[in-house]
C-alpha positions in Angstrom: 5.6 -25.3 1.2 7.4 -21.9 1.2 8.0 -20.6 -2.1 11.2 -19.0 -3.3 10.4 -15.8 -2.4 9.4 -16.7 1.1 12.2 -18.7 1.9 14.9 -15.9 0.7 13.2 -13.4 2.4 13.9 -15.5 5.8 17.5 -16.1 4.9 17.8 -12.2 4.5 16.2 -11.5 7.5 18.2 -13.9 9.2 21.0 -12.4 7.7 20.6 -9.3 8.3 19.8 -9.1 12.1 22.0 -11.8 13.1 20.5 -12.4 16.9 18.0 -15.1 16.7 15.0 -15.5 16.7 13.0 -14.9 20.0 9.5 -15.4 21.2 6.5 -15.5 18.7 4.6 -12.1 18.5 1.8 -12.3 16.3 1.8 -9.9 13.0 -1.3 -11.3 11.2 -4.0 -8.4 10.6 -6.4 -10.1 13.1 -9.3 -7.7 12.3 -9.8 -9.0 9.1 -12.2 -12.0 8.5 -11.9 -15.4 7.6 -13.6 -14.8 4.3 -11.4 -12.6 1.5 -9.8 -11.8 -1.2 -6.6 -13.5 -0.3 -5.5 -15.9 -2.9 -2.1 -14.9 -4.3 -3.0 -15.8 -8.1 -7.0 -15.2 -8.9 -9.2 -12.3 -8.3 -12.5 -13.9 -6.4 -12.7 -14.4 -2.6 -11.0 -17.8 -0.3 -11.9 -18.8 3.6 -9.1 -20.0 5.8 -10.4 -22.3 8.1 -7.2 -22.7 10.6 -4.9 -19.4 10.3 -1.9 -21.7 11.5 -2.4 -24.0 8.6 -1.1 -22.1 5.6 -4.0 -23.2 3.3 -7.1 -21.6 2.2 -10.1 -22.6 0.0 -10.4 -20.2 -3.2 -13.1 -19.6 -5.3 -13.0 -17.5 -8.6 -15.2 -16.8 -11.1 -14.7 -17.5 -14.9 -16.6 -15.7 -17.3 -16.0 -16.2 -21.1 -18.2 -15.7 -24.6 -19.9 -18.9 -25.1 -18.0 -21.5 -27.1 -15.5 -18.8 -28.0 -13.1 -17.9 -24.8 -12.7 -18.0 -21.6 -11.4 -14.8 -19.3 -9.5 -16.6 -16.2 -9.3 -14.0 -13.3 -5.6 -14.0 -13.2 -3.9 -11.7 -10.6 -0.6 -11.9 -12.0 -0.8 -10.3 -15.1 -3.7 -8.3 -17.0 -6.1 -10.1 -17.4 -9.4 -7.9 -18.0 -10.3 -7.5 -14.8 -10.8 -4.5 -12.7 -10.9 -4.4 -8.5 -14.1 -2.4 -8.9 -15.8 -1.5 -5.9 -14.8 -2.6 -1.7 -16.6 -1.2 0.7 -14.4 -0.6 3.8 -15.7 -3.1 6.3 -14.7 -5.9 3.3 -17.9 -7.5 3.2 -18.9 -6.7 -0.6 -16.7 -7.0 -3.0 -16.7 -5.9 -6.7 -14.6 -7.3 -9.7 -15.3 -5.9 -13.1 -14.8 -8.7 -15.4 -14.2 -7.3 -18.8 -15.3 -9.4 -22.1 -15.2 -7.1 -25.3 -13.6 -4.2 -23.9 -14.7 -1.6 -23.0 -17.9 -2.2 -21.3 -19.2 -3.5 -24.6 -19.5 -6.9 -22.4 -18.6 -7.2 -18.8 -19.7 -9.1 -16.0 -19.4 -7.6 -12.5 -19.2 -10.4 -9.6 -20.0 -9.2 -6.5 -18.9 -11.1 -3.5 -21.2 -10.7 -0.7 -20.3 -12.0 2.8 -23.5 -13.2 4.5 -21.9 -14.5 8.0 -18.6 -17.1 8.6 -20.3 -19.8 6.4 -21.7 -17.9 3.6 -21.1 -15.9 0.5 -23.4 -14.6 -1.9 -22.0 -14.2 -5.2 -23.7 -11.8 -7.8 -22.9 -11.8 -11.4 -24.5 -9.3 -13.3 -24.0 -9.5 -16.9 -23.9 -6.7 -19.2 -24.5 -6.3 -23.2 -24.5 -2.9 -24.6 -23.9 -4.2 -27.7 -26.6 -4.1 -30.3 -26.0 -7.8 -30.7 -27.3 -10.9 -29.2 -24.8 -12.1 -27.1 -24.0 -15.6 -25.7 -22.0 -16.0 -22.4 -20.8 -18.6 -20.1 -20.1 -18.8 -16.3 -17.7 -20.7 -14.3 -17.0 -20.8 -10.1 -14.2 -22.8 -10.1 -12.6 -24.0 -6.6 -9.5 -25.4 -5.5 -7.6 -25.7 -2.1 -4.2 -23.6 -2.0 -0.9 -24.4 0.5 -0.7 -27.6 2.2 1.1 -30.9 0.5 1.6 -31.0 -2.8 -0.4 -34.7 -2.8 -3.7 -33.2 -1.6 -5.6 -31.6 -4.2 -8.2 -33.7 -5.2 -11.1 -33.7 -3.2 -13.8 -35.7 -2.7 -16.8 -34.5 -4.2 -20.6 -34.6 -4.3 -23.3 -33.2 -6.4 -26.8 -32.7 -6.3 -29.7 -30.8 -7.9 -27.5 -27.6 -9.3 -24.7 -27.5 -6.2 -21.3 -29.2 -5.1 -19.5 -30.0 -2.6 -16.0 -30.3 -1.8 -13.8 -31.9 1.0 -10.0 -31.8 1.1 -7.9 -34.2 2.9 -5.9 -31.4 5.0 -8.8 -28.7 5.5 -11.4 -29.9 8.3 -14.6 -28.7 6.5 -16.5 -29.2 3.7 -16.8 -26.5 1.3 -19.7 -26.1 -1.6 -21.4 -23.8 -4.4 -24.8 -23.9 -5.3 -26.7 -21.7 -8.3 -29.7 -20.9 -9.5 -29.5 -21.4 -13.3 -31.1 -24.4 -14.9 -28.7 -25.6 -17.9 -25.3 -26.7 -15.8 -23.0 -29.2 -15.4 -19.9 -30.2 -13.1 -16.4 -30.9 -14.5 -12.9 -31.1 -13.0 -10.1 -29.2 -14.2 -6.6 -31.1 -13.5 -3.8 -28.8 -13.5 -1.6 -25.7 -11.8 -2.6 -22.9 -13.8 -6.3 -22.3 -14.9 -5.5 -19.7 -17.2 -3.0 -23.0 -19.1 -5.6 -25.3 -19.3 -9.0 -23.5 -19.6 -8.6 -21.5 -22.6 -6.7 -24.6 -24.7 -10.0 -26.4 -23.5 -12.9 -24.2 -24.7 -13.6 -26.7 -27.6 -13.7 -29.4 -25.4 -17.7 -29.7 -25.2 -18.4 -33.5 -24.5 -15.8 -34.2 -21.5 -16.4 -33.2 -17.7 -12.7 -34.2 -16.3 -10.3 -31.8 -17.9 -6.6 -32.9 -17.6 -3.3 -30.9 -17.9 0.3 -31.4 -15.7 -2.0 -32.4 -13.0 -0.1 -30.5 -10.4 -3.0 -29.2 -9.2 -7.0 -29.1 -9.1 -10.0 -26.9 -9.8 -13.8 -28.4 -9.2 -16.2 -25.8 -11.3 -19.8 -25.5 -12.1 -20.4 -24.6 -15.9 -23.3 -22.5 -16.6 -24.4 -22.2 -20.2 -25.3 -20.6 -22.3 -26.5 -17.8 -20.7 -27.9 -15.6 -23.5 -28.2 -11.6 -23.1 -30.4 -9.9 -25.2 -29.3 -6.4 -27.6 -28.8 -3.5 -24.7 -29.8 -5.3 -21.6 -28.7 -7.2 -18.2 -29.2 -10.5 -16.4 -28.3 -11.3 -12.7 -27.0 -14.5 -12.1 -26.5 -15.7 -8.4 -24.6 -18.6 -6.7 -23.7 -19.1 -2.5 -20.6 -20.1 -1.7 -20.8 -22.3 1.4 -18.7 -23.9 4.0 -21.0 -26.8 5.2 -22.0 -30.6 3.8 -25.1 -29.3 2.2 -26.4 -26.1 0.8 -27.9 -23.8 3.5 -31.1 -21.4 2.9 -30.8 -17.8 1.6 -33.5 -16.1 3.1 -32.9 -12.2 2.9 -29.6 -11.2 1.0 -26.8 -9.4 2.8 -27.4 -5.3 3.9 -25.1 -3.1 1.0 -26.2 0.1 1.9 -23.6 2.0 2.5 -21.9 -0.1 -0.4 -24.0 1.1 -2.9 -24.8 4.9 -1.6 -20.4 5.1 -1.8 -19.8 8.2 -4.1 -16.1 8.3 -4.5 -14.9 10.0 -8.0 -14.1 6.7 -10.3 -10.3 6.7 -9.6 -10.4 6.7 -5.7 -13.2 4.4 -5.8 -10.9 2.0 -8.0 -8.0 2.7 -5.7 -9.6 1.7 -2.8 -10.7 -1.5 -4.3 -7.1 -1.9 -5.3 -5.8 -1.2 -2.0 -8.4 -3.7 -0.2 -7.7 -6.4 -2.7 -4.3 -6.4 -2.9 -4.6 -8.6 0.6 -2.5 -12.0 0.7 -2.4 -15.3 2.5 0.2 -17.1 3.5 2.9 -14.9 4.0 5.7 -16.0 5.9 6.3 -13.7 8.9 9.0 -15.3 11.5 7.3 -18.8 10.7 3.9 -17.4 11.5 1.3 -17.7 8.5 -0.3 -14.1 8.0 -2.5 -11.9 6.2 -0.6 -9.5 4.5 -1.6 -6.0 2.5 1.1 -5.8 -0.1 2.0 -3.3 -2.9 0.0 -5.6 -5.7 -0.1 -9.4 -6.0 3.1 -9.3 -8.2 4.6 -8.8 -4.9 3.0 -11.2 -2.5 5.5 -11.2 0.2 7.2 -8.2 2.8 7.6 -4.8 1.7 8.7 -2.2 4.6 8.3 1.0 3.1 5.7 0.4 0.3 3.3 -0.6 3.6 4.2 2.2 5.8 2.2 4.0 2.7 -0.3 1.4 2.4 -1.2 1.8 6.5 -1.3 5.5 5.5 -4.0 5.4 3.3 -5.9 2.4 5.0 -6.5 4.7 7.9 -8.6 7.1 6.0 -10.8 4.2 4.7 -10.6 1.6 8.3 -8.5 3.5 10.9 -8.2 0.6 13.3 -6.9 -1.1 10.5 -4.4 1.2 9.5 -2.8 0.6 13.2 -2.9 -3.2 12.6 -0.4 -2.2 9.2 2.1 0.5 10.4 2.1 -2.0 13.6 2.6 -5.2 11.7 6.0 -4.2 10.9 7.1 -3.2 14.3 8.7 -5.5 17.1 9.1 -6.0 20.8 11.9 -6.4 22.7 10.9 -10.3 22.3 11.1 -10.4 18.9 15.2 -10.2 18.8 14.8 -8.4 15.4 14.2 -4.9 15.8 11.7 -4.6 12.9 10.1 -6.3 10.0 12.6 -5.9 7.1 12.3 -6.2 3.6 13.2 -3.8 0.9 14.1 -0.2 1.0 14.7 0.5 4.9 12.9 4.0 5.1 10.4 3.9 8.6 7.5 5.1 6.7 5.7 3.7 9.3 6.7 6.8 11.3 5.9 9.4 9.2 2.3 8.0 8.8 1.5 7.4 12.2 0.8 11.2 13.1 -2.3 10.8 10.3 -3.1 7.3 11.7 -3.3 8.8 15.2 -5.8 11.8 14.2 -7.7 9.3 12.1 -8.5 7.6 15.3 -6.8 4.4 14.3 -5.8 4.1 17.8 -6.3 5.4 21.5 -4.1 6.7 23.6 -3.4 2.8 25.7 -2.0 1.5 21.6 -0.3 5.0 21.2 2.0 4.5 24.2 2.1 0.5 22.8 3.1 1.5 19.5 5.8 4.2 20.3 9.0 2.1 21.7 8.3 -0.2 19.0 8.5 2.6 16.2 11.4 4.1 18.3 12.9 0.6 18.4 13.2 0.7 14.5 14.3 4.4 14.8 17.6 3.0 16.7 18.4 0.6 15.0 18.6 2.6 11.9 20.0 5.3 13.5 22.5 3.2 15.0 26.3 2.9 14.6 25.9 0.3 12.3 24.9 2.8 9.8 25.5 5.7 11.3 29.6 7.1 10.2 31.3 9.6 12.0 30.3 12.3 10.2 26.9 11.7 11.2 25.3 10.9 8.0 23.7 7.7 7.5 24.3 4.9 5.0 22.4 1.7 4.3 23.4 -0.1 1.1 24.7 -3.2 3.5 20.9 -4.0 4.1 19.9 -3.2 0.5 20.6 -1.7 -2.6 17.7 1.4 -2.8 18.0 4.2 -0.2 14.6 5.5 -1.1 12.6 2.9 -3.8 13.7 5.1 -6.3 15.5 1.6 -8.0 17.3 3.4 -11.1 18.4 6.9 -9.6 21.0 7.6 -11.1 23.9 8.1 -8.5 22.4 5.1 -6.5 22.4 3.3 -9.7 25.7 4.3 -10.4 27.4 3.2 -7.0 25.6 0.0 -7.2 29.0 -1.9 -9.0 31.5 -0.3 -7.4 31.1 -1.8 -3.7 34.0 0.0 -1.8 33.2 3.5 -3.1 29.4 2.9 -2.4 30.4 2.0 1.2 31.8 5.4 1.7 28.8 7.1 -0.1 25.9 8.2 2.1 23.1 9.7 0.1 20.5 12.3 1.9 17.4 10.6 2.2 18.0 8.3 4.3 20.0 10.8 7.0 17.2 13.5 6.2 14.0 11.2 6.7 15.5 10.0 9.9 16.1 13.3 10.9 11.9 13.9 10.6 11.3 10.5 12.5 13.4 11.6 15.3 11.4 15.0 15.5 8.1 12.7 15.3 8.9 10.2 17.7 9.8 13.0 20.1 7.0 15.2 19.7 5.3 11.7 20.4 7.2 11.5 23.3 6.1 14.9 24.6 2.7 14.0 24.1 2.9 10.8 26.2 5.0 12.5 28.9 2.4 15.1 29.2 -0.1 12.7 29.9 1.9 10.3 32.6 2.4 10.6 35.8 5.5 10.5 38.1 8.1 7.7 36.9 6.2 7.1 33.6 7.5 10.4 32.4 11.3 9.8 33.1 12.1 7.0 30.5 10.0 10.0 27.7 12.4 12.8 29.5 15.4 10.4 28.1 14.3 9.7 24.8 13.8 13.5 24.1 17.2 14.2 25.1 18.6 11.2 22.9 16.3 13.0 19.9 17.9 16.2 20.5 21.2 14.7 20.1 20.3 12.8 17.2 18.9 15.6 15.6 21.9 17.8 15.9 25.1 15.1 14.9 22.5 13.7 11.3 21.7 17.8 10.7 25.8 18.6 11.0 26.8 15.8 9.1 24.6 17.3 6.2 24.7 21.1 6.4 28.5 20.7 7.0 29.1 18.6 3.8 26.6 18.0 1.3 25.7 21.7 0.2 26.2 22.1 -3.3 25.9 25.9 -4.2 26.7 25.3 -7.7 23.3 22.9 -8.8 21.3 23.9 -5.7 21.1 20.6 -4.1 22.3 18.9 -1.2 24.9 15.9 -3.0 25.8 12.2 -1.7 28.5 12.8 0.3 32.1 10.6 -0.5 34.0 9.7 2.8 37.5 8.5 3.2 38.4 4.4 5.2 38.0 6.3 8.5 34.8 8.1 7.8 36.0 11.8 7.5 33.9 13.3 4.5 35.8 14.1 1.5 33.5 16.2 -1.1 30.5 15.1 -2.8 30.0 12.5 -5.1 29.8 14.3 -9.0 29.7 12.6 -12.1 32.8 12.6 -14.5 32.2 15.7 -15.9 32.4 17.0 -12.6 28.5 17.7 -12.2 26.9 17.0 -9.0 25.0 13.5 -9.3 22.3 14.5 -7.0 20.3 16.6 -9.0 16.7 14.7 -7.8 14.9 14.1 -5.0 17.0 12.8 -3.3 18.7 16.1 -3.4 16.1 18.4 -1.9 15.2 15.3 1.2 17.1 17.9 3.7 13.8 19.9 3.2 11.9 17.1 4.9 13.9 17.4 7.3 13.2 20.7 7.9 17.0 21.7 8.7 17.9 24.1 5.6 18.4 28.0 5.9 15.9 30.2 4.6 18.6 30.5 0.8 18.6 26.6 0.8 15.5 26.2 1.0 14.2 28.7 -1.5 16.0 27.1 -3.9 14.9 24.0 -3.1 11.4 24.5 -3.2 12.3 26.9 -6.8 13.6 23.0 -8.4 10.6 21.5 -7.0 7.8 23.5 -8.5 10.0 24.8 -12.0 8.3 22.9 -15.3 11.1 21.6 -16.6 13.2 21.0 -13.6 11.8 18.9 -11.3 8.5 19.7 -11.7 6.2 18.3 -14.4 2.5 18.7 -16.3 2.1 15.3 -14.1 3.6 16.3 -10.9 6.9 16.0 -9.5 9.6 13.9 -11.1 12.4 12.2 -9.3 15.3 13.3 -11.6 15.6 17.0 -12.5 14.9 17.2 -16.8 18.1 19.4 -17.3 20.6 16.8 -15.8 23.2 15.3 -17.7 22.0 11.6 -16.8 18.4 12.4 -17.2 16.6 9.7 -19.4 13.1 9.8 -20.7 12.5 5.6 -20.5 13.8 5.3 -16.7 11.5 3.3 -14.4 12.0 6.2 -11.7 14.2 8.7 -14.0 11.6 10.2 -16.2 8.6 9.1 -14.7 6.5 10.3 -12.0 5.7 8.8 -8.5 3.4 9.2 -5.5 5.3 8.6 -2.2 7.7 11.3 -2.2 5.3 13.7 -3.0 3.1 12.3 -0.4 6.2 13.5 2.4 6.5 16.7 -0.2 2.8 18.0 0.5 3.4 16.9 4.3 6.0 19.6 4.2 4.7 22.2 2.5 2.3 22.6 5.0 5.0 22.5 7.9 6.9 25.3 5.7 2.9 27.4 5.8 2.7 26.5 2.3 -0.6 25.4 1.4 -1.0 26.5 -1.8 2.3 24.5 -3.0 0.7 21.3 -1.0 -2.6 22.2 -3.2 -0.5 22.1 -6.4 0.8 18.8 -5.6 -2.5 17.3 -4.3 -4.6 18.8 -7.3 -2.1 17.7 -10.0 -1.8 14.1 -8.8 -5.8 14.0 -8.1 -6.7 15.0 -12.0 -3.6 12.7 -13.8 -4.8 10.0 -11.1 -8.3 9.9 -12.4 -8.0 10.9 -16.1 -6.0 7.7 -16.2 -8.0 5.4 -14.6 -11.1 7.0 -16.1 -9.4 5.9 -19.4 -7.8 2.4 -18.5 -9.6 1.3 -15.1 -6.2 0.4 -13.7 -4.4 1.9 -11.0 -0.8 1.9 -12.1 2.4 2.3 -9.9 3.8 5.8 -12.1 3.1 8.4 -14.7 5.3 8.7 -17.4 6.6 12.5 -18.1 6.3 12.7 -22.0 2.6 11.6 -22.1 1.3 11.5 -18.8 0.1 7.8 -19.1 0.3 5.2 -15.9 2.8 2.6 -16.3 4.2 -0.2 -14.8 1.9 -2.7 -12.7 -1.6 -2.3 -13.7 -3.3 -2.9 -10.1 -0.7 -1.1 -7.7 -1.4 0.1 -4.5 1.4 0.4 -2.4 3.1 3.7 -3.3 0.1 4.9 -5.2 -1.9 4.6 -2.0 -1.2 8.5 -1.2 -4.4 9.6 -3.9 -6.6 8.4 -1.1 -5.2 10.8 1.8 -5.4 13.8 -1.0 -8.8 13.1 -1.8 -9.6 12.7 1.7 -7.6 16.0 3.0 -9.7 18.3 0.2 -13.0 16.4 -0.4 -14.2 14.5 2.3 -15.9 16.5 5.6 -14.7 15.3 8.7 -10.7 15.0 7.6 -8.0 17.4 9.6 -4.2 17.5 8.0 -1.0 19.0 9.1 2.2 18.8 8.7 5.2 16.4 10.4 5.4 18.9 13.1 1.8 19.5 14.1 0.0 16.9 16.3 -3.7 17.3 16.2 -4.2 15.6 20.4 -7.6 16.1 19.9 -10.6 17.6 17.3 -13.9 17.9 18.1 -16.8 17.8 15.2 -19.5 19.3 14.8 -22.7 17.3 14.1 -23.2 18.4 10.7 -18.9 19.2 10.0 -19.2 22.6 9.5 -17.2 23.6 12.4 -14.3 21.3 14.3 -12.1 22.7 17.4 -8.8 21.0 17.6 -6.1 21.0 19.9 -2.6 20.7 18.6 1.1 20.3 19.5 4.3 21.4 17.7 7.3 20.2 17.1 9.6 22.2 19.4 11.7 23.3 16.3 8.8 24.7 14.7 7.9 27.1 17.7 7.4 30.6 16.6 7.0 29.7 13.2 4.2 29.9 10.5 2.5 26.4 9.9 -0.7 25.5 8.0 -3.5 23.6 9.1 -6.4 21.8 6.6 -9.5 20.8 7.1 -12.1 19.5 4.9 -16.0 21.2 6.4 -19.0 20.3 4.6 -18.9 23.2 3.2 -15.2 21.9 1.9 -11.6 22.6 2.2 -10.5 25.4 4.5 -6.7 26.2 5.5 -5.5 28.2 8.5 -1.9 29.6 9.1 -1.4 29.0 13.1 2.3 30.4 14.8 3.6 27.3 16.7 3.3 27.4 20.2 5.7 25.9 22.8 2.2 25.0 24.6 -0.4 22.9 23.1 -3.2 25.3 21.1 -6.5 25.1 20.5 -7.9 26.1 17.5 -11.7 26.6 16.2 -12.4 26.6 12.3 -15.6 26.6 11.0 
């Protein structure tokens, strides 16, 4: 069945591009295997044995003290465990299963995948207490999707395994162990983390019952006894087959183990790898999905534009697979995949998914008229008033995730004035995807021949044009000398611009990011954008001791317990540092890279969890506790200052090419401009062995090649 969420979010798309439906394009992210961490509830590892089906096996493990508790590996709330450790293929996977916190007792299960049929599962189970300590450990299984009459499966046991068999999945499905006092029991309900805990004193029976709307088979190993200061391995196979198979050699973890990622990144790359779902609904096509954090298991356009972002430092190919998931053909009769705020961050990242090597130049030229088919239509006259200046609310309420900015927030009741309101992100960040998608365009026209170039030749012009009616629309009318920000600007039934929108004190209500977006855009003159960049990095404006804040602290409607007013988020900055190094200013993108780096891991160093903000009065993460949608960006700034082999520019710089040296001390690139950067300063990073170097190159009209070592 499709839940709520699912079913809404078709109605909405439908709703929202109102051609129908056309030919079925697939937009699962096919690289990934059939073995993961997909389930939408519990932190362990599931195998989907027919993609088209919509149901998957899961398997979670439950550790608890002895007689005492249980902690069930809930996704949906915290729970006390920690995405620990992923390595980037996806084949070993560490939870950190906290049981007196912190690290007093944990278990870490490790999820090995052996081949298509196997999983080794290690749990290793710590006491640093100076007690003896008595633990238990539970696998439990149970079949997800499918009819809601088709839980129960048959089972069979043996010498310390089980199997299952559902009546929808064509396979049988098992778990064997290797510790000697165990026992089998069933546990009849929806929610393990209900029933389990309510049952811990339930020591005689082995067929557990609650609402019975669902089913979990689970082994029950007990008790398994740690001494003071010490560690015990247990180890179980998962198994997809009638009986259990032989274990000969366990699976090779090299470069798992040898990883040496300061603790936050390491977290956040577990995060990010974890945070992977199945089913989600995608035209009527079950796929695996990457979404912000399991709260949010369904579509979410511009939190995965960051999430493709980051992927491509960690697996570039499948970086692609994400900014490309949410991109169509002219098949498809909706012009992209749509769900929340409509910002084509999938443009902005695919410059850095490019030089990452996440594709070649055949899936560049594949990619590019379906990013610039979500360009149009965004750009279109459907949201595109006379004035030039773009406005979005019909699709959705947030114009740039920022959910309770303050003049957004304030528009949201009164529909007729917010239809005449256009605010600057959205006109200033499609100003930058135009200038991508054309210096895109110049690249691929470069490199066809005869009639392939024409249909590039056109697009540029149309860029051009583009470029110049959304840049008029907001130097002409959204300037506010008195606050030193661009404002939202009001327009009249026929779409002539009438002032910008101010509070009722008369004080412009775009004192925020949202206010300094026309510097992404790189269209301000030299005053405008000295101001600007003075609100960005002033302590007290919009800059903070934990980077910078979406609202500046001296406005009037400034509030210190906002969920975006008075906290502190990663995206934005992420497009922020982009910029500073178009503007030549690496030391500003520094500042912002190094300030979000060391909040980023004093937190996690302190909480293990990877949150989605940082509050401004204490510095402390907030809000969902394993995020990694728009706190994805700490994995490109690690990447840009601390990892050898990494090359970053800004919006306007392509890097076409970059040659390492063996040992990265020395790379020689080849780069192309933006032509509205040409004869300007820009900076170029790289991180050599020897670590982070920064050049200031003049833009060239003509590609330039570039050796720094």
């Amino acid at each position: 069945m499709k839940s709520l969420i699912t079913t809404l979010l078709s109605l909405l798309m439908a709703s929202l591009f109102p051609l129908a439906m056309g030919k079925a394009v697939s937009h699962d992210i096919s690289s990934l295997p059939k073995w993961g961490p997909y389930s939408k509830e519990y932190f362990g590892i599931s195998h989907i044995e027919d993609l088209s089906s919509g149901m998957q096996v899961e398997f979670c493990l439950v550790p608890g003290m002895y007689r005492r508790n249980v902690q069930v590996p809930c996704a949906l709330f915290e729970s006390g465990v920690h995405p620990w450790k992923v390595s980037a293929d996806m084949r070993h996977i560490t939870y950190r299963q906290e049981l007196e916190w912190k690290d007093q007792v944990y278990v870490d299960a490790t999820y090995h995948i052996i081949d298509h049929d196997r999983v080794l599962l290690e749990a290793r189970c710590v006491n640093q207490t100076p007690l003896l300590q008595n633990i238990s450990l539970q696998l439990a299984v149970r079949k997800s999707g499918g009819g809601e009459d088709q839980w129960t499966p048959e089972l069979k046991q043996g010498n310390n395994w089980f199997t299952v068999r559902y009546p929808e999945i064509n396979a049988s499905y098992g778990v064997a162990w290797d510790y000697p006092m165990s026992e089998v029991r069933q546990w009849r309900c929806k929610k393990l983390e209900q029933l389990m805990p309510i049952k811990v004193h339930d020591h005689v029976f082995k067929d557990l019952k609650g609402d019975r709307k669902g089913h979990y088979t689970a082994n029950f190993l007990r008790p398994v006894v740690l001494m003071p200061q010490s560690d015990t391995t247990v180890r179980m196979l998962i198994f997809r087959g009638e009986l259990p198979p032989e274990v000969s050699t366990p699976p090779c973890r090299d470069s798992f183990e040898k990883t040496d990622f300061p603790l936050g990144v390491q977290l956040l790359q577990a995060t990010l790898l974890t945070n992977v779902v199945y089913p989600i609904d995608a035209f009527g096509e079950p796929i695996r999905h990457f979404c912000p954090g399991k709260n949010w298991n369904s579509l979410y356009t511009w939190d995965c534009g960051f999430i493709g972002w980051a992927m491509a430092q960690i697996d570039p190919g499948r970086g692609y697979e994400i900014i490309r998931q949410y991109t169509t053909t002219p098949e498809e009769e909706t012009p992209f995949v749509h769900h929340g705020t409509p910002l084509a961050t999938q443009i902005l990242a695919i410059g850095d998914v490019w030089e990452r090597g996440g594709c070649n130049m055949e899936q560049l030229r594949e990619i590019y008229p379906r990013l610039k088919r979500f360009y149009d239509y965004m750009t279109g006259p459907r949201f595109r008033k006379p004035s030039g200046l773009l406005e979005t609310w019909n699709i959705f309420y947030n114009s740039g995730g920022w959910d309770d900015y303050p003049p957004q927030w304030a528009l949201r009741p009164q529909k007729e004035l917010r239809s005449r309101t256009t605010p600057m992100v959205s006109t200033s960040y499609y100003i930058r995807c135009a200038k991508i998608l054309r210096l895109l365009a110049s690249h691929l026209e470069a490199s066809a021949n005869g009639r392939q170039k024409k249909p590039f030749t056109t697009d540029i012009k149309q860029f051009d044009a583009d470029i110049a009616a959304m840049s008029k629309g907001i130097l002409d009318n959204a300037w506010d000398a008195g606050t030193g920000y661009f404002g939202y600007v009001e327009h009249d039934a026929e779409g002539t611009p009438g002032g910008i929108y101010r509070t009722k004190e008369g004080v412009n209500f775009n004192m925020g990011l949202d206010g300094v977006t026309p510097l992404v855009a790189g269209i301000a003159d030299n005053a405008q954008r000295e101001t600007m960049l003075s609100h960005i990095f002033t302590k007290g404006e919009l800059w903070s001791a934990c980077g910078i804040t979406a609202v500046d602290q001296r406005a009037p409607y400034y509030r210190k317990d906002g969920y975006w007013n008075g906290t502190v988020w990663m995206p934005h900055q992420m497009i922020l540092w982009k910029t500073m190094l178009d503007l030549g200013r690496p030391d500003l993108a520094r500042q912002i890279a190094d300030t979000a780096l060391e909040n980023w891991e004093r937190e996690c160093e302190d909480s293990y969890n990877c949150y989605e903000h940082f509050m401004i009065e204490t510095g402390r993460g907030g809000g969902w506790n394993n995020f990694s949608g728009l706190s994805s960006p700490i994995l490109n700034w690690h990447f840009a200052y601390h990892e050898p082999g990494t090359v970053s520019t800004g919006f306007g710089t392509l890097v076409t090419n970059a040659t390492w040296s063996r040992d990265k001390s020395s790379v020689e690139l080849t780069l192309r401009f933006d032509r509205d950067l040409i004869g300007k300063e820009v900076a170029v990073l790289v991180c050599l062995a020897g670590g982070p170097v920064t050049r200031i190159v003049k833009a060239t009209q003509k590609p330039q090649t570039l050796i720094i070592q």
